[in-house]
C-alpha positions in Angstrom: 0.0 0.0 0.0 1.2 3.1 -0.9 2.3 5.4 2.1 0.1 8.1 3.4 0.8 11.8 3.0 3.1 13.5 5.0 4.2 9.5 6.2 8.2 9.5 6.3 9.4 6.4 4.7 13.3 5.5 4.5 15.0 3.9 1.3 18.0 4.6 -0.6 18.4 6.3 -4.0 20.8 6.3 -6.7 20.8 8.5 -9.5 21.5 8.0 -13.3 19.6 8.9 -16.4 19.5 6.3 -19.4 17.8 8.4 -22.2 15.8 11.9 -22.2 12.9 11.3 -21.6 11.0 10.3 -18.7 8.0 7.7 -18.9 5.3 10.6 -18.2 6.7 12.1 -21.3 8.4 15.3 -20.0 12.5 15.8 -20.8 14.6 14.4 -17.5 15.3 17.4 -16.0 16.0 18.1 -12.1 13.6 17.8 -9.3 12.2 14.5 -11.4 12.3 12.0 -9.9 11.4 7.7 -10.8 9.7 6.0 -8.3 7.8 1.9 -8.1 4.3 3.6 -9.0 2.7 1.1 -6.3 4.1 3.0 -3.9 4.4 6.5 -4.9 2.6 6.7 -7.9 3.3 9.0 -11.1 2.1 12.8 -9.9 3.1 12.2 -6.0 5.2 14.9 -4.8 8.0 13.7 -2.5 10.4 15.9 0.1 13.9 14.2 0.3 16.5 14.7 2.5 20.2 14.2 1.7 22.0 13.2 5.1 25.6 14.0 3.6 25.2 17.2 3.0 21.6 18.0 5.3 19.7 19.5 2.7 15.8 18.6 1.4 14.4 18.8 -1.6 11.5 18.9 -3.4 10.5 15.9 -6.3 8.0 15.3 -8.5 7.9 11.5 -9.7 7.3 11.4 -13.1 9.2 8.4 -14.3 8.9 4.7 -13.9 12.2 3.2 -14.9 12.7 0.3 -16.0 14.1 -1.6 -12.6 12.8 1.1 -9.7 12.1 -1.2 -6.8 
């Protein structure tokens, strides 16, 4: 079940880009990010913290990939 808003939810990331174009259509570009749509699904907005250098961000997963977990 996807989480529910606001919900803090711990994972890692990794970043790469493999092509220009995400699956929603729109160029990669920053603040897009990929997500497994069963748990955040294409549209959700997402606030990430970096612990190594203590900053947050704001996302907007608009990809897929092809091996998000």
């Amino acid at each position: 079940a996807p989480p529910s808003p606001g919900a803090r939810v711990a994972f890692t990331a990794t970043a790469y880009c493999r092509g220009m174009t995400t699956s929603s259509g729109i160029s990669a570009q920053s603040g897009v990010t990929a997500a497994d749509p069963t748990l955040l699904p294409v549209g959700s907005i997402v606030e990430l913290f970096f612990n190594d250098t203590a900053t947050t961000e704001i996302y907007t997963v608009l990809d897929t990939g092809p091996a998000v977990q």
